[in-house]
Chimera marker file (.cmm) of the C-alpha trace (Angstrom):
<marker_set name="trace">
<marker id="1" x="24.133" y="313.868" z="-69.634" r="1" g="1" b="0" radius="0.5"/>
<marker id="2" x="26.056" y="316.848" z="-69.482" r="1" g="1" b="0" radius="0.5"/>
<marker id="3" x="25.653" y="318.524" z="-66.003" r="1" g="1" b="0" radius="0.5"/>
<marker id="4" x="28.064" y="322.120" z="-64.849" r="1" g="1" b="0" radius="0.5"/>
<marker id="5" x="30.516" y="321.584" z="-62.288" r="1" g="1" b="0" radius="0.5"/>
<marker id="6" x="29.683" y="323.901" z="-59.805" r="1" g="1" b="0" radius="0.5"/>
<marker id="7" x="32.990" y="323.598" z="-57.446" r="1" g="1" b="0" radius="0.5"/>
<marker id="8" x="35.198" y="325.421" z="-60.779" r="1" g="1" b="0" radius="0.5"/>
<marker id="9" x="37.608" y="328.589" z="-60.073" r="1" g="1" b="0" radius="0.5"/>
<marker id="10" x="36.117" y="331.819" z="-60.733" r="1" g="1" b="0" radius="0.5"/>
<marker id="11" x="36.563" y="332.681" z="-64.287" r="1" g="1" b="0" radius="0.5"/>
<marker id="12" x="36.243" y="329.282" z="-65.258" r="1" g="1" b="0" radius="0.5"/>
<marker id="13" x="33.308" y="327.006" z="-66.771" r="1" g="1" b="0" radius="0.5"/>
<marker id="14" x="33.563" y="323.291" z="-66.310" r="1" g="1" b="0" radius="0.5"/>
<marker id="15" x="31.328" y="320.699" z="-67.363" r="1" g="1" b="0" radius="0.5"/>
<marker id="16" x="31.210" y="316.758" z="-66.525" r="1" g="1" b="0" radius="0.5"/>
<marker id="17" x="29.942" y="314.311" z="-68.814" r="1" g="1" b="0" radius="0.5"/>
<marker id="18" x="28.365" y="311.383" z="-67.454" r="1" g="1" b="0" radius="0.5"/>
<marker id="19" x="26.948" y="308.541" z="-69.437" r="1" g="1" b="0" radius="0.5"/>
<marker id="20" x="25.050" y="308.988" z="-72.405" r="1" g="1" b="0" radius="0.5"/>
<marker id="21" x="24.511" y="312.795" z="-73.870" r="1" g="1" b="0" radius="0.5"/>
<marker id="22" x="21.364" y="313.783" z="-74.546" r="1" g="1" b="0" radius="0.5"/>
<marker id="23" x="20.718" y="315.745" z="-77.978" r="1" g="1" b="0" radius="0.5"/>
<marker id="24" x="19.840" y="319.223" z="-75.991" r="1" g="1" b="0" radius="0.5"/>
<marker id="25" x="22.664" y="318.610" z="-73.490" r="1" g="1" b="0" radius="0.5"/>
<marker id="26" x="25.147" y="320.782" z="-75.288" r="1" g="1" b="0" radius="0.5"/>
<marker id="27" x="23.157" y="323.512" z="-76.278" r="1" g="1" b="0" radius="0.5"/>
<marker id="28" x="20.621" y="323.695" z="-72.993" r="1" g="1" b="0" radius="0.5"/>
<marker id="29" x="23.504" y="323.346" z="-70.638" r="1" g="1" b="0" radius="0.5"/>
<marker id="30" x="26.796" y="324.435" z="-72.242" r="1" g="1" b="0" radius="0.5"/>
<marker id="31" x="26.046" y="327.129" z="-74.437" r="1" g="1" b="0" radius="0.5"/>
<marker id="32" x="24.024" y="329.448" z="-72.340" r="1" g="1" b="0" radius="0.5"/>
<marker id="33" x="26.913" y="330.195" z="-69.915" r="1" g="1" b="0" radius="0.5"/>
<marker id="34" x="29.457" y="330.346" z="-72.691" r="1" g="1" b="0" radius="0.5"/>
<marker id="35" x="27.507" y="332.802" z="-74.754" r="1" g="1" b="0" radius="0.5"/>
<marker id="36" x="26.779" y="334.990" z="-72.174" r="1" g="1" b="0" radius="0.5"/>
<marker id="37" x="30.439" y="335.098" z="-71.024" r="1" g="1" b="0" radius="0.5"/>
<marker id="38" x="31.215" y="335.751" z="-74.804" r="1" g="1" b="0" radius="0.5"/>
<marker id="39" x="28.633" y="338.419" z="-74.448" r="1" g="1" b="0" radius="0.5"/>
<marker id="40" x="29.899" y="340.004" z="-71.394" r="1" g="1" b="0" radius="0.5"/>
<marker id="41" x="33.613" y="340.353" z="-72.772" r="1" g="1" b="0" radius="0.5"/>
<marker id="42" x="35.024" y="337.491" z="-71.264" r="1" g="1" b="0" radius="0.5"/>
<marker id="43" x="37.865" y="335.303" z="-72.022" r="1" g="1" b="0" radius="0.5"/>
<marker id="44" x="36.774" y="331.562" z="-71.933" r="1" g="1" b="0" radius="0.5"/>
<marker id="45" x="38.403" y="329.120" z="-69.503" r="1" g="1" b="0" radius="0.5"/>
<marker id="46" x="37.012" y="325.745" z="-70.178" r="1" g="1" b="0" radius="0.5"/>
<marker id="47" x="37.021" y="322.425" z="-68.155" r="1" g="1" b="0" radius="0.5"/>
<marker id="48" x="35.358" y="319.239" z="-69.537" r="1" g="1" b="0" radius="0.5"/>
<marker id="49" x="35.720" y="315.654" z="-67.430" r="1" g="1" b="0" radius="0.5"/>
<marker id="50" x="34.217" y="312.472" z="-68.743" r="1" g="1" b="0" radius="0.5"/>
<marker id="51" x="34.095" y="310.938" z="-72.135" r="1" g="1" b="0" radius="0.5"/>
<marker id="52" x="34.963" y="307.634" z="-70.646" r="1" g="1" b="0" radius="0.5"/>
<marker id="53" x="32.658" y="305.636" z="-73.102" r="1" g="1" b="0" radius="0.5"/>
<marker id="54" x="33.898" y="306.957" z="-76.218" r="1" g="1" b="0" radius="0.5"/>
<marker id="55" x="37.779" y="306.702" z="-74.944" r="1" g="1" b="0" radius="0.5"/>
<marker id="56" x="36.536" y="303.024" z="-74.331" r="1" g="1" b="0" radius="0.5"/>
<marker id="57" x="35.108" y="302.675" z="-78.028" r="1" g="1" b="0" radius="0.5"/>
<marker id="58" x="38.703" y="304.416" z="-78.994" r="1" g="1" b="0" radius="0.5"/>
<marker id="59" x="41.360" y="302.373" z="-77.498" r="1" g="1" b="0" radius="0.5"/>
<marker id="60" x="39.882" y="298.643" z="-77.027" r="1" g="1" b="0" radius="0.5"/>
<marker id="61" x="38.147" y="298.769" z="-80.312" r="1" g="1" b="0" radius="0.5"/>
<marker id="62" x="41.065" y="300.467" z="-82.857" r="1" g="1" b="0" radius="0.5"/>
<marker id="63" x="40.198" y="298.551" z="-85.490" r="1" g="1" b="0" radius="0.5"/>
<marker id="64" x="36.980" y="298.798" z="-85.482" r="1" g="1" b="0" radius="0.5"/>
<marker id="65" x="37.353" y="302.238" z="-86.813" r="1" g="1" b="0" radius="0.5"/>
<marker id="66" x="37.359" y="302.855" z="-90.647" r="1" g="1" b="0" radius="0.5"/>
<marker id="67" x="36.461" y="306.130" z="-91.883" r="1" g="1" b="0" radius="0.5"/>
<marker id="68" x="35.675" y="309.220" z="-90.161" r="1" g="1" b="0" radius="0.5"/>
<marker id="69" x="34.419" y="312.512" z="-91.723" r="1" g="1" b="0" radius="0.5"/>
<marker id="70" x="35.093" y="315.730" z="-89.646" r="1" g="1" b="0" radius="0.5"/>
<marker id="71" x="32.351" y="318.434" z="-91.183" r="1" g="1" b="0" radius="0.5"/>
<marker id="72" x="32.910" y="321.842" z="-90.051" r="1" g="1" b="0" radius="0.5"/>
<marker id="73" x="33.097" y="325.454" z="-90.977" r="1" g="1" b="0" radius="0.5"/>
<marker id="74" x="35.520" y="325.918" z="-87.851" r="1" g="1" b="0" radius="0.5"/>
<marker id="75" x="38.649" y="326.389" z="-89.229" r="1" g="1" b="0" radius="0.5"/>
<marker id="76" x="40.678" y="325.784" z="-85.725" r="1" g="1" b="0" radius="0.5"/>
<marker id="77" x="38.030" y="322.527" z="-85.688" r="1" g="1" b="0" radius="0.5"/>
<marker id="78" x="39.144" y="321.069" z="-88.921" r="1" g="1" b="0" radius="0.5"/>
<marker id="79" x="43.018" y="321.866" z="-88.295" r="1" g="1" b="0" radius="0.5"/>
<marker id="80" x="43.231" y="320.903" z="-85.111" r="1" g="1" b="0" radius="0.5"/>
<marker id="81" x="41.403" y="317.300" z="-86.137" r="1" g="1" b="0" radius="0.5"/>
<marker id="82" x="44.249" y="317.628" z="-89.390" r="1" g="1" b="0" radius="0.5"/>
<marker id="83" x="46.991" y="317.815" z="-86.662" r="1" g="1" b="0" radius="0.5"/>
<marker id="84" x="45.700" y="315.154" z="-84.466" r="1" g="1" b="0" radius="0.5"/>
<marker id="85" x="44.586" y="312.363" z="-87.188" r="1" g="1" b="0" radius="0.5"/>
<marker id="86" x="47.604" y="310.638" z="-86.734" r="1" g="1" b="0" radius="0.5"/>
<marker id="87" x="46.577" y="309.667" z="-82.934" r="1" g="1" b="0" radius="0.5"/>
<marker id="88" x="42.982" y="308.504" z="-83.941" r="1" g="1" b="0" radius="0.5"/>
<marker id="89" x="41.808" y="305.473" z="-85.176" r="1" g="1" b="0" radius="0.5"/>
<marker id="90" x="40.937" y="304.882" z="-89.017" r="1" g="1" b="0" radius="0.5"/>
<marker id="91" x="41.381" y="307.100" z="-91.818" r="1" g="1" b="0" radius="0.5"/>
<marker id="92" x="40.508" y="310.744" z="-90.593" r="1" g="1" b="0" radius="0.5"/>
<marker id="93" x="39.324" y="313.574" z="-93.235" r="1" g="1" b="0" radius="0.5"/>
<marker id="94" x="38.194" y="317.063" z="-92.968" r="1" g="1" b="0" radius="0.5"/>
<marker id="95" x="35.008" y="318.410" z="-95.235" r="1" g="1" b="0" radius="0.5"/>
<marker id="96" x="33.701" y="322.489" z="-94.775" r="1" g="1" b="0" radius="0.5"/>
<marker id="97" x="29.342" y="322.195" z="-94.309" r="1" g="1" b="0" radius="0.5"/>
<marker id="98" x="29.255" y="323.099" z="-98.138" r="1" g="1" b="0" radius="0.5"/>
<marker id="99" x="31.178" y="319.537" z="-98.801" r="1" g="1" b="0" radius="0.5"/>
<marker id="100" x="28.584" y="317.506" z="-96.731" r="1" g="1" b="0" radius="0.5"/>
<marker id="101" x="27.742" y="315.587" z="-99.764" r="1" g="1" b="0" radius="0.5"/>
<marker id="102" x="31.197" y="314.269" z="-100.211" r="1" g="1" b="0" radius="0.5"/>
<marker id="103" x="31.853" y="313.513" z="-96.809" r="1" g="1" b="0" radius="0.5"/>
<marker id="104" x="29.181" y="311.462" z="-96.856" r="1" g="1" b="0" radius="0.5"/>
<marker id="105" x="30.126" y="310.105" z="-99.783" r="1" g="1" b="0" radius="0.5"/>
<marker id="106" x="33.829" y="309.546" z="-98.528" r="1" g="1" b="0" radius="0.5"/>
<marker id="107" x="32.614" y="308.097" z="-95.483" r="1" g="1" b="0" radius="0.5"/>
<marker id="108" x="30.340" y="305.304" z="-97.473" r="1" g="1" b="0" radius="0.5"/>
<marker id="109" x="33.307" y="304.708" z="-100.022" r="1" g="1" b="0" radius="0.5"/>
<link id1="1" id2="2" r="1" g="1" b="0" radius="0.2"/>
<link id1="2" id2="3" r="1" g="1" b="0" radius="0.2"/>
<link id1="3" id2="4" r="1" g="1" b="0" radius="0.2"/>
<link id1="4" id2="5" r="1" g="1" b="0" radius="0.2"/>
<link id1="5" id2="6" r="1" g="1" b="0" radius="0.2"/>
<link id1="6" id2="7" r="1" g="1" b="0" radius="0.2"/>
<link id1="7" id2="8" r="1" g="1" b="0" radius="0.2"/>
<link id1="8" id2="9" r="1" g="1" b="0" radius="0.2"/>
<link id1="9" id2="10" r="1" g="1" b="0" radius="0.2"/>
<link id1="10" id2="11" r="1" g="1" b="0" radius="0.2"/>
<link id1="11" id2="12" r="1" g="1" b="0" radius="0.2"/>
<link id1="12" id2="13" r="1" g="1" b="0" radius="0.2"/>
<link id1="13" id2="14" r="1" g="1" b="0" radius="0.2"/>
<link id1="14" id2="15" r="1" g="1" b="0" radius="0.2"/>
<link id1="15" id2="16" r="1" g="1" b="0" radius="0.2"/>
<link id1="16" id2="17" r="1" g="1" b="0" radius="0.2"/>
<link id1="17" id2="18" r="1" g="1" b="0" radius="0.2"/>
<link id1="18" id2="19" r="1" g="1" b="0" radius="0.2"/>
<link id1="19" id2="20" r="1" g="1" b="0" radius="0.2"/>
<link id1="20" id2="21" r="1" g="1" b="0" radius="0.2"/>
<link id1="21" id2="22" r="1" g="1" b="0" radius="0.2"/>
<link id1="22" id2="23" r="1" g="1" b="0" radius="0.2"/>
<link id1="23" id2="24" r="1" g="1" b="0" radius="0.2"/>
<link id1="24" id2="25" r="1" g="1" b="0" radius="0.2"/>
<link id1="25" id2="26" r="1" g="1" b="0" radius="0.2"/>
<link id1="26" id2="27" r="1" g="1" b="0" radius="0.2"/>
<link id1="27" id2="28" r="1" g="1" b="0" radius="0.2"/>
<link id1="28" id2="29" r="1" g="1" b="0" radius="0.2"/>
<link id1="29" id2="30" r="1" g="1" b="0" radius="0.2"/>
<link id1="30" id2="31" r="1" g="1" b="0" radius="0.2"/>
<link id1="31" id2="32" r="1" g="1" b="0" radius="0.2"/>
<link id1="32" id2="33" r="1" g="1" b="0" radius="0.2"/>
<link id1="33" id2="34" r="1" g="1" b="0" radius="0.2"/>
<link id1="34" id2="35" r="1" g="1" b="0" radius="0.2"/>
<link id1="35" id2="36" r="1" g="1" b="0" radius="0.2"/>
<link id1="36" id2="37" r="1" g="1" b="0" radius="0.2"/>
<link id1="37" id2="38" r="1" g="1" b="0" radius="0.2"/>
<link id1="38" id2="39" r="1" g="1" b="0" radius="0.2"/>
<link id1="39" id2="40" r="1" g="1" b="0" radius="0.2"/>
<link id1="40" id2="41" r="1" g="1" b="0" radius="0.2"/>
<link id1="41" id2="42" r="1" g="1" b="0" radius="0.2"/>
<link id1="42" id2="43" r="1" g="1" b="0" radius="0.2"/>
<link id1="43" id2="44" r="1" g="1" b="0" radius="0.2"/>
<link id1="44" id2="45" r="1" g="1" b="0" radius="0.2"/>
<link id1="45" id2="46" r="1" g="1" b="0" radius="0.2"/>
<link id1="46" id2="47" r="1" g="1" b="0" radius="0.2"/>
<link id1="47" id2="48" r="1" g="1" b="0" radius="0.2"/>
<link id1="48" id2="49" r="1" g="1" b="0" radius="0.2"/>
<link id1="49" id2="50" r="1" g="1" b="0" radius="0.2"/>
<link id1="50" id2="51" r="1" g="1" b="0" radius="0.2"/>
<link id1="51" id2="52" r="1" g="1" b="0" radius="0.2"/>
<link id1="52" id2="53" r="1" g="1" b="0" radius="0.2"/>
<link id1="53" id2="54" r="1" g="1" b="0" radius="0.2"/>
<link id1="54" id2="55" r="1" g="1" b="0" radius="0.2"/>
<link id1="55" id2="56" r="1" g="1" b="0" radius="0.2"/>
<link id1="56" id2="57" r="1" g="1" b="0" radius="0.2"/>
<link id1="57" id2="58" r="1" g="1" b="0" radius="0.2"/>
<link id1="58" id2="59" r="1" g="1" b="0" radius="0.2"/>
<link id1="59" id2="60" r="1" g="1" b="0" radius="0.2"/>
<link id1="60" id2="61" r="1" g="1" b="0" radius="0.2"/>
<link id1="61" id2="62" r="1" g="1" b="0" radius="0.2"/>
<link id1="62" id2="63" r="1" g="1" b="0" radius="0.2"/>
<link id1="63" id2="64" r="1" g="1" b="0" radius="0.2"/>
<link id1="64" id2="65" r="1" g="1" b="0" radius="0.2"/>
<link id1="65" id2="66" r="1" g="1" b="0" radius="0.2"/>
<link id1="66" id2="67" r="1" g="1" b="0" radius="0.2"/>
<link id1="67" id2="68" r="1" g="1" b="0" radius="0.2"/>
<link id1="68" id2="69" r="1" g="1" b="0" radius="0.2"/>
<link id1="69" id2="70" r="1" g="1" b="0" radius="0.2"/>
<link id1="70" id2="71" r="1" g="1" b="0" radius="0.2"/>
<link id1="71" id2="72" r="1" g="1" b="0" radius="0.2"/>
<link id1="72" id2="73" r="1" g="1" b="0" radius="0.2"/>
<link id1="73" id2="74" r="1" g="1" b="0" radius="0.2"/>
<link id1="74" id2="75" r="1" g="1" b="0" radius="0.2"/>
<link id1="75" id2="76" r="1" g="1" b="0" radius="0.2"/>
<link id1="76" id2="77" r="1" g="1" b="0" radius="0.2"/>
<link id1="77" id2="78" r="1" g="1" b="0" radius="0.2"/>
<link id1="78" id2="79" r="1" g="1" b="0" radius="0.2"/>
<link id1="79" id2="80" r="1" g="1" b="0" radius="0.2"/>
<link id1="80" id2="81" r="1" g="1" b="0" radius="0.2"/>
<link id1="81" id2="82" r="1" g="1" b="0" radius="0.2"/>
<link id1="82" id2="83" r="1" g="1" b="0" radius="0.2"/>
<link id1="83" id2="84" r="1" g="1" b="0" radius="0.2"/>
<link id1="84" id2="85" r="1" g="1" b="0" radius="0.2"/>
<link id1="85" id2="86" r="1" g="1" b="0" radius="0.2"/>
<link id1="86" id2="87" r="1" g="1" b="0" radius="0.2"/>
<link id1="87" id2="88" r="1" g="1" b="0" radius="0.2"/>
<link id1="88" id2="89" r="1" g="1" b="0" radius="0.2"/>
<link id1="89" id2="90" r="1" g="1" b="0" radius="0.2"/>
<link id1="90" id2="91" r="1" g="1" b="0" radius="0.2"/>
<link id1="91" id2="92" r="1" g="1" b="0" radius="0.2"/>
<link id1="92" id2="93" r="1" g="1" b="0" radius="0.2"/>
<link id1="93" id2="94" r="1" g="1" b="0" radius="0.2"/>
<link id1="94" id2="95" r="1" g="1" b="0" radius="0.2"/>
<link id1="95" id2="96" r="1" g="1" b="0" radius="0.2"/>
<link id1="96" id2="97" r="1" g="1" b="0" radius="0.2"/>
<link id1="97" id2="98" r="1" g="1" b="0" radius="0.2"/>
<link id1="98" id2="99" r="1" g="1" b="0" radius="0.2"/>
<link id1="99" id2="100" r="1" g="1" b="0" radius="0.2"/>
<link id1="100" id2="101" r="1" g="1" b="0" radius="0.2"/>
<link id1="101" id2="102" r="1" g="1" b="0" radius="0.2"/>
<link id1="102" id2="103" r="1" g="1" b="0" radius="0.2"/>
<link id1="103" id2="104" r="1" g="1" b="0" radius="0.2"/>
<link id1="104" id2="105" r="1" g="1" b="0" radius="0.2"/>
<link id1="105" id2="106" r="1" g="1" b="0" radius="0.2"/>
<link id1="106" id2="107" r="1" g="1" b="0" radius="0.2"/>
<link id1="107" id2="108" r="1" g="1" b="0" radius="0.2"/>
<link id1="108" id2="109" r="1" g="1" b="0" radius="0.2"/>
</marker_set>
């Protein structure tokens, strides 16, 4: 779950992620606030605590990890995972949402 912690600065948004994330947690609890900010003019200041699971899955399972396809049309998304491969696990790639095809076909190569 994805719950907002309500104890953040003003100005600031920060979110806590606690066990298993539901597929509606991002967009029924994160986006809402962050849109409207967006909306309103704001700059956003963003906290987000937790991820201990997939840190878990990360570091005490390295080589479990093969292939991973990053699909985006967020071009800070897809450099920032470009500049950051070398820290992750596996062979890392980048695909834009028109290449889905050939991510997936990377990924089951």
């Amino acid at each position: 779950m994805i719950e907002p912690i309500s104890t953040m600065p003003e100005g600031t948004f920060g979110f806590r992620v606690r066990g298993d994330i539901a597929g509606d947690d991002f967009t029924r609890v994160v986006l809402p606030p962050l849109r409207q900010a967006v909306a309103d003019g704001e700059r956003l200041r963003v906290l987000v605590a937790g991820f201990r699971t997939d840190v878990e899955l990360g570091v005490r399972h390295r080589t479990a990890w093969e292939r991973v396809a990053v699909v985006s049309d967020i071009g800070w998304v897809l450099q920032a995972t470009k500049l950051f491969a070398w820290m992750m696990p596996g062979e890392i790639r980048t695909f834009a949402e028109d290449q889905l095809e050939g991510a997936m076909a990377w990924v089951a190569a």
